[in-house]
PDB file of N, CA, C and O in Angstrom:
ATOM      1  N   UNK A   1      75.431 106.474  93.640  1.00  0.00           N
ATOM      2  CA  UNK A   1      76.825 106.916  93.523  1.00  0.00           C
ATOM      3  C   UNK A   1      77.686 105.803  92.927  1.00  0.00           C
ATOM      4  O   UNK A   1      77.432 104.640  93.238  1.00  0.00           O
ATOM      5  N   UNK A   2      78.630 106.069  92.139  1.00  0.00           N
ATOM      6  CA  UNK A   2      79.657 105.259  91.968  1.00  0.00           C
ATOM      7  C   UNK A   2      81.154 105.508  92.311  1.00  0.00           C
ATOM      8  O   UNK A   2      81.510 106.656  92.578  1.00  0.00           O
ATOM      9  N   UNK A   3      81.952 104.590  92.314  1.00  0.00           N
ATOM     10  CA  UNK A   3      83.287 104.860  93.089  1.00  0.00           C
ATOM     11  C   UNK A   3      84.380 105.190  91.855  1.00  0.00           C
ATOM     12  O   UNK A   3      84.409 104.497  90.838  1.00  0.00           O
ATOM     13  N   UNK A   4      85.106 106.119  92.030  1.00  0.00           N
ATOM     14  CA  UNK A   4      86.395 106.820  91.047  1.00  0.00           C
ATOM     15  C   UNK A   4      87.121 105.888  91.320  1.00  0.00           C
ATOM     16  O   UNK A   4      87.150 105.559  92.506  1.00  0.00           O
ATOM     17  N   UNK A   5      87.932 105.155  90.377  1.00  0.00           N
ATOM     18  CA  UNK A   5      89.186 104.281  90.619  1.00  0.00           C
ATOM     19  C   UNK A   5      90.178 104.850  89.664  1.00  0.00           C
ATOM     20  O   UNK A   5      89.979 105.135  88.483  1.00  0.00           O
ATOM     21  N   UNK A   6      91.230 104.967  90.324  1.00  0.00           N
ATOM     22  CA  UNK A   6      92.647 105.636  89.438  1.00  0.00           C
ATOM     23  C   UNK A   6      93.242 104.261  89.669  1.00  0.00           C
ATOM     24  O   UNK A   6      92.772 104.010  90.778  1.00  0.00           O
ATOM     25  N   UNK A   7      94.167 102.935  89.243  1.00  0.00           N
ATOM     26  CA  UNK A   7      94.535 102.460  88.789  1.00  0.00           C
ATOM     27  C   UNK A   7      95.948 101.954  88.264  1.00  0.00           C
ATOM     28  O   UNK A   7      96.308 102.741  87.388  1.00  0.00           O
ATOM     29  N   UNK A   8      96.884 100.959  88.450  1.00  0.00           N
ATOM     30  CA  UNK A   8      97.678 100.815  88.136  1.00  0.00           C
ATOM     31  C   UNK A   8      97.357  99.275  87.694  1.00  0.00           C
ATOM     32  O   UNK A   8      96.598  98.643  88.428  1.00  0.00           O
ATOM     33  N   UNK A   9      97.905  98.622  86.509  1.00  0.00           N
ATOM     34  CA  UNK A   9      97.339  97.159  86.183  1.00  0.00           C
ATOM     35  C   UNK A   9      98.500  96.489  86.668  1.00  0.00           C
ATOM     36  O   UNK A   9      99.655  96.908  86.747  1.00  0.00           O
ATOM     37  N   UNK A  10      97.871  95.042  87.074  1.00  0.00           N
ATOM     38  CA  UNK A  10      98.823  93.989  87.860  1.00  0.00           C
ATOM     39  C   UNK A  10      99.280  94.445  88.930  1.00  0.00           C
ATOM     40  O   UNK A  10     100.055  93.542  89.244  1.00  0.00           O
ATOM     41  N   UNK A  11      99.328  94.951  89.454  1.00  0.00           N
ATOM     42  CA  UNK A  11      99.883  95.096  90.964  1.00  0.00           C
ATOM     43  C   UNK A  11      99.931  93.620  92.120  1.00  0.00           C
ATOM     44  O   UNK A  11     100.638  92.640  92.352  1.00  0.00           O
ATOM     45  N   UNK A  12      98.622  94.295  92.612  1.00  0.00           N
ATOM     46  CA  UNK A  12      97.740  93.443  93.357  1.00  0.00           C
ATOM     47  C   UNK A  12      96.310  93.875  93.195  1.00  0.00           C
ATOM     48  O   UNK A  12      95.879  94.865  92.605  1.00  0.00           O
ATOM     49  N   UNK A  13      95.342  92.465  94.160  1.00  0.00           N
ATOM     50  CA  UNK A  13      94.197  92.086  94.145  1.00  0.00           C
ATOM     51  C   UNK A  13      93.274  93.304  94.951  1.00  0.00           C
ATOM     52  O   UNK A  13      93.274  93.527  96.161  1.00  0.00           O
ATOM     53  N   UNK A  14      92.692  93.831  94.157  1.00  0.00           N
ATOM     54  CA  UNK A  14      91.976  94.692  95.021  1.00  0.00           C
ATOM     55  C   UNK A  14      90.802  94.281  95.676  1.00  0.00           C
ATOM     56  O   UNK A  14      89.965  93.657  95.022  1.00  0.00           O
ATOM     57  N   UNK A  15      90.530  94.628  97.318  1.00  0.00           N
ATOM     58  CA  UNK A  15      90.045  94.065  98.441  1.00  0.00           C
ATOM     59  C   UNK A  15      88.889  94.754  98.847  1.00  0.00           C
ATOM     60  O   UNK A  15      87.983  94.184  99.455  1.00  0.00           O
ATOM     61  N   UNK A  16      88.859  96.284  98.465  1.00  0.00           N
ATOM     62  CA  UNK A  16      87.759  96.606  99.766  1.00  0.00           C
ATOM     63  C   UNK A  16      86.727  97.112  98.455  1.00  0.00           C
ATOM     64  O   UNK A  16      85.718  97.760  98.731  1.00  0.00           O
ATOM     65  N   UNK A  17      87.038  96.785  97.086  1.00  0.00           N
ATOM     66  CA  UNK A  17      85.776  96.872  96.222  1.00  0.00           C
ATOM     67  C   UNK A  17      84.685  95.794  96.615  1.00  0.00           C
ATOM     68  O   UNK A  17      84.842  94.689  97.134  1.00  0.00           O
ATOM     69  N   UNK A  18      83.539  96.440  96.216  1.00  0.00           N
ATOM     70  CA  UNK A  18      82.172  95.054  96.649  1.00  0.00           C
ATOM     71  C   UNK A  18      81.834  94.503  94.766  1.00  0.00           C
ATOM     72  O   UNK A  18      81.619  95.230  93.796  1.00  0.00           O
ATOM     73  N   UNK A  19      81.884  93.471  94.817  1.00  0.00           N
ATOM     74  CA  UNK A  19      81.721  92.495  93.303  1.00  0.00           C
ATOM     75  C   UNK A  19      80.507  93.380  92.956  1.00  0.00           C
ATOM     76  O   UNK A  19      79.625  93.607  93.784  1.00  0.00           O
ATOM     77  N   UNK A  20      80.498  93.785  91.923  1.00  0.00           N
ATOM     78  CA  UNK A  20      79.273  93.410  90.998  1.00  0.00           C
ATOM     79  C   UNK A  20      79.250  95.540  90.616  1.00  0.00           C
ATOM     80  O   UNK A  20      78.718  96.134  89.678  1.00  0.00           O
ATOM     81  N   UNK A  21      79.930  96.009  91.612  1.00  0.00           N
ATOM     82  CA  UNK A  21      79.891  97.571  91.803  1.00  0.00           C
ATOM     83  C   UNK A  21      80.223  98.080  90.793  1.00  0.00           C
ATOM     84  O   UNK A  21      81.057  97.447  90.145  1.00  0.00           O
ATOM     85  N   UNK A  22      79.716  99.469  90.198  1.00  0.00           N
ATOM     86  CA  UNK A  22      80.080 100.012  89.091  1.00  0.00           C
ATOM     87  C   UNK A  22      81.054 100.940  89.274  1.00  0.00           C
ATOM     88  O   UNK A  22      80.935 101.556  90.334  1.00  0.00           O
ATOM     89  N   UNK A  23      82.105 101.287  88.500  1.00  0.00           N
ATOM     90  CA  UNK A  23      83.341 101.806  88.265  1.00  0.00           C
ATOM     91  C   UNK A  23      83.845 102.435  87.756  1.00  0.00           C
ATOM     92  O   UNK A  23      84.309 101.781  86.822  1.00  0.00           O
ATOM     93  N   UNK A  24      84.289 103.859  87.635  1.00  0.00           N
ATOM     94  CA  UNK A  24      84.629 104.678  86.076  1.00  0.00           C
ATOM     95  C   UNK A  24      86.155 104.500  86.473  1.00  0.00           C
ATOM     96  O   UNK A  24      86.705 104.627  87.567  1.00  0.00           O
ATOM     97  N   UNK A  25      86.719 104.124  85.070  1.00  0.00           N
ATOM     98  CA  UNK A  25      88.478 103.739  85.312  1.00  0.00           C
ATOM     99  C   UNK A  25      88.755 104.760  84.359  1.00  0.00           C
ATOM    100  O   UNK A  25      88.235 104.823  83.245  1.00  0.00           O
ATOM    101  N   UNK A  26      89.404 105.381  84.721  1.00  0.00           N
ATOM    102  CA  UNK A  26      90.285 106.623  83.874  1.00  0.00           C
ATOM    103  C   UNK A  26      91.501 106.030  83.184  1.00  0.00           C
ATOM    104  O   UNK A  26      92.406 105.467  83.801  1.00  0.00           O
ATOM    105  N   UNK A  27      91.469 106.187  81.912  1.00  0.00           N
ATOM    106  CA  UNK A  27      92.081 105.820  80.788  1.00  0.00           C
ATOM    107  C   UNK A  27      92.577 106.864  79.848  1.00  0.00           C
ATOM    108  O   UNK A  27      91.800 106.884  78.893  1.00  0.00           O
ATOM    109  N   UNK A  28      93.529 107.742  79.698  1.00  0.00           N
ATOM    110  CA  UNK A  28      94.367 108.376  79.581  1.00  0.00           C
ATOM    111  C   UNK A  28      92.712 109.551  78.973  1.00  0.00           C
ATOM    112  O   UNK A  28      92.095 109.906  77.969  1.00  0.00           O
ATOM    113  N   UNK A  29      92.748 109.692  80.514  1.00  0.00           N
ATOM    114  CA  UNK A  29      91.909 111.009  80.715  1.00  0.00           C
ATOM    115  C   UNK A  29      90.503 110.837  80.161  1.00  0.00           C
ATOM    116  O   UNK A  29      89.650 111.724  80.198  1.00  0.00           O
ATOM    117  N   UNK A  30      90.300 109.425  79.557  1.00  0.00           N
ATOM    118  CA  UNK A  30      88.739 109.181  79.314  1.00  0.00           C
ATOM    119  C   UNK A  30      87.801 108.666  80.206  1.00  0.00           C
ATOM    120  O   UNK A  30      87.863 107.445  80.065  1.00  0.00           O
ATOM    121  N   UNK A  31      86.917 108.956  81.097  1.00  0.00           N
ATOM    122  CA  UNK A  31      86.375 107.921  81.977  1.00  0.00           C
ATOM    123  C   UNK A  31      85.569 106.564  81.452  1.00  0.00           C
ATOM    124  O   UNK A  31      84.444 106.794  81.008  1.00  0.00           O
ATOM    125  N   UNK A  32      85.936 105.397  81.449  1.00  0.00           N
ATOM    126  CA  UNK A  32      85.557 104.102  81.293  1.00  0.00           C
ATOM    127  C   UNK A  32      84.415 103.978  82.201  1.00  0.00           C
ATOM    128  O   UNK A  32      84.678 104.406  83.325  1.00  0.00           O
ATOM    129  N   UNK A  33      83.462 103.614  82.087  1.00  0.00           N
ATOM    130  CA  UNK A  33      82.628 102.537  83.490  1.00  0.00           C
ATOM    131  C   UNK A  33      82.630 101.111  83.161  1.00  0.00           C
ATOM    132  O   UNK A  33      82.165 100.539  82.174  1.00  0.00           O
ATOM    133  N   UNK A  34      83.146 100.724  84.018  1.00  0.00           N
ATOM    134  CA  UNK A  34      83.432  99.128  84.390  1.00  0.00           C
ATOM    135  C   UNK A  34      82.903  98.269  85.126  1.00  0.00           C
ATOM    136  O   UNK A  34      81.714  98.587  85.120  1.00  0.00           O
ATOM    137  N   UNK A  35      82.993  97.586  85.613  1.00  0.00           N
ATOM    138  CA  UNK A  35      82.099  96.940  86.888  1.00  0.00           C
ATOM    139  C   UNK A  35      83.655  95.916  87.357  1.00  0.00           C
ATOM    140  O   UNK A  35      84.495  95.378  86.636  1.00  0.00           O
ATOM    141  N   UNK A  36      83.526  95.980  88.764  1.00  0.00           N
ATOM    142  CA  UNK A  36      84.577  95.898  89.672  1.00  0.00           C
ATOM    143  C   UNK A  36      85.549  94.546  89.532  1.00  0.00           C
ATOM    144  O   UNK A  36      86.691  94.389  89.964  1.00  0.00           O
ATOM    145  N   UNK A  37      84.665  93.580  88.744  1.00  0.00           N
ATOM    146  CA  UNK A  37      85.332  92.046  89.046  1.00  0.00           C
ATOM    147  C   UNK A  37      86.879  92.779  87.794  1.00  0.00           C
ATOM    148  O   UNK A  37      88.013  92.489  88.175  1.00  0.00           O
ATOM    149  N   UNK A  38      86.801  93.330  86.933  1.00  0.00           N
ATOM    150  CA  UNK A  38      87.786  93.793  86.701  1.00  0.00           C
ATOM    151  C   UNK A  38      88.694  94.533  87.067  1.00  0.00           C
ATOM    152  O   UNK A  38      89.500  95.283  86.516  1.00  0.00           O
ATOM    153  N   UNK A  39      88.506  94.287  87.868  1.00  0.00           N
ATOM    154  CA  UNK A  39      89.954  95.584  88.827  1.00  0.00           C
ATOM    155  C   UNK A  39      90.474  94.514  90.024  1.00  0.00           C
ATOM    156  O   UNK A  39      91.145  94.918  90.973  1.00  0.00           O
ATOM    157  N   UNK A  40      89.949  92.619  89.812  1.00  0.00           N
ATOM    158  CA  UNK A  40      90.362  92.326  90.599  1.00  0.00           C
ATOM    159  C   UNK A  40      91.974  92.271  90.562  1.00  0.00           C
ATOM    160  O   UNK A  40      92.340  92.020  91.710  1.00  0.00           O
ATOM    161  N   UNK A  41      92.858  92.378  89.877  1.00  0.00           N
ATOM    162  CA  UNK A  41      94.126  92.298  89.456  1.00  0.00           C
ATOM    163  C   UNK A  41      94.941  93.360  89.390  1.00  0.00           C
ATOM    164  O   UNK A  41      96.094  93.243  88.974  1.00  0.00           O
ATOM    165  N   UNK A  42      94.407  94.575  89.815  1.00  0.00           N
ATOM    166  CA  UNK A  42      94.729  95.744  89.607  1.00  0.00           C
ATOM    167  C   UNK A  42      94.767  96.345  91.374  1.00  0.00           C
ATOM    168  O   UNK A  42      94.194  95.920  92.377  1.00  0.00           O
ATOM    169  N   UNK A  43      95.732  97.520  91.155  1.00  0.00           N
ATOM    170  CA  UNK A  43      96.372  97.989  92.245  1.00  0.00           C
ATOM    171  C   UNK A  43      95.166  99.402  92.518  1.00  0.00           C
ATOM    172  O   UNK A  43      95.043 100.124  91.528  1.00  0.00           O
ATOM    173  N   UNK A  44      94.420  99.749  93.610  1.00  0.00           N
ATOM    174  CA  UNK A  44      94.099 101.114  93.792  1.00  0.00           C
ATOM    175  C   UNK A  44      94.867 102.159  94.261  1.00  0.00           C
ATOM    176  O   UNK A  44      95.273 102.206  95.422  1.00  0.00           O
ATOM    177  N   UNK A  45      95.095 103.025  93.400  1.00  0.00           N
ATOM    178  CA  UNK A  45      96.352 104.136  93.524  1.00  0.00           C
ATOM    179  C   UNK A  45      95.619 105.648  94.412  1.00  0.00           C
ATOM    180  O   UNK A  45      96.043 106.520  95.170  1.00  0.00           O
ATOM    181  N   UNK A  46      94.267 105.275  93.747  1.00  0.00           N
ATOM    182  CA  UNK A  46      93.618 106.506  94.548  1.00  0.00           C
ATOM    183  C   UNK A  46      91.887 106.466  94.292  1.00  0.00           C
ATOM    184  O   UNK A  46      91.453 106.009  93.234  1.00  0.00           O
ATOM    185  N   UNK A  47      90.918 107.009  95.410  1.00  0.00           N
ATOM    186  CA  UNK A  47      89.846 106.298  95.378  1.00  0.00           C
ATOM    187  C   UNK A  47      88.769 107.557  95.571  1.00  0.00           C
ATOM    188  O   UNK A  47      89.075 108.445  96.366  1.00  0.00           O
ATOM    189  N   UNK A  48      87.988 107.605  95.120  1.00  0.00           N
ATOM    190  CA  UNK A  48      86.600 108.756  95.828  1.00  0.00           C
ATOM    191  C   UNK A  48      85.294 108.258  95.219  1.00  0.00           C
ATOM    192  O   UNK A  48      85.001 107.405  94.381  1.00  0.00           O
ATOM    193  N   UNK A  49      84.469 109.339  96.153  1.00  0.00           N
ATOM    194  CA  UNK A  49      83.181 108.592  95.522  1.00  0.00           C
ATOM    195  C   UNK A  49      82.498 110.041  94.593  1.00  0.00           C
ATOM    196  O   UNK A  49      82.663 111.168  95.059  1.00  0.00           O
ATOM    197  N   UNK A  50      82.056 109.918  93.820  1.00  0.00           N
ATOM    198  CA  UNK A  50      81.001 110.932  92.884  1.00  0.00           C
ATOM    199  C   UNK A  50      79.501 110.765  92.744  1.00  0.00           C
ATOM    200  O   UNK A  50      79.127 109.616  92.507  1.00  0.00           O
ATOM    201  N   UNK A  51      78.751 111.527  92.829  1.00  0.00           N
ATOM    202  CA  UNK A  51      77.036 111.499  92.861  1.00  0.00           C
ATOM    203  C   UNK A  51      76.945 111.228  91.083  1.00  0.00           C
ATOM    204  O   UNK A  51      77.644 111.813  90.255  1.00  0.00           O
ATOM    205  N   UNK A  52      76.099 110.389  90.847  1.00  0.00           N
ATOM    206  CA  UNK A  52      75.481 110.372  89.545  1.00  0.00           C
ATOM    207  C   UNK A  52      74.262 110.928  89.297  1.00  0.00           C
ATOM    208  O   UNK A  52      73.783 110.884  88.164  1.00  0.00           O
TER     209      UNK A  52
END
């Protein structure tokens, strides 16, 4: 499984992601996959998990 992240940039440090985890960041309706150390700077606005 990987975790849905909706997103706001700069906010704050996001905490309850685990390093290294994979990520789809929604980008004006495109899903991105990312891996988490990038979202350390970023705010979680809203969170779920999806089966791959």
């Amino acid at each position: 499984m990987v975790v849905v992240v909706t997103c706001r940039c700069m906010v704050e440090v996001v905490k309850e992601m685990v390093e290294g985890e994979t990520c789809i960041h929604m980008v004006e309706g495109v899903k991105v996959m990312v891996r988490v150390e990038t979202y350390k700077h970023m705010e979680v606005v809203e969170t779920g998990m999806v089966e791959v």
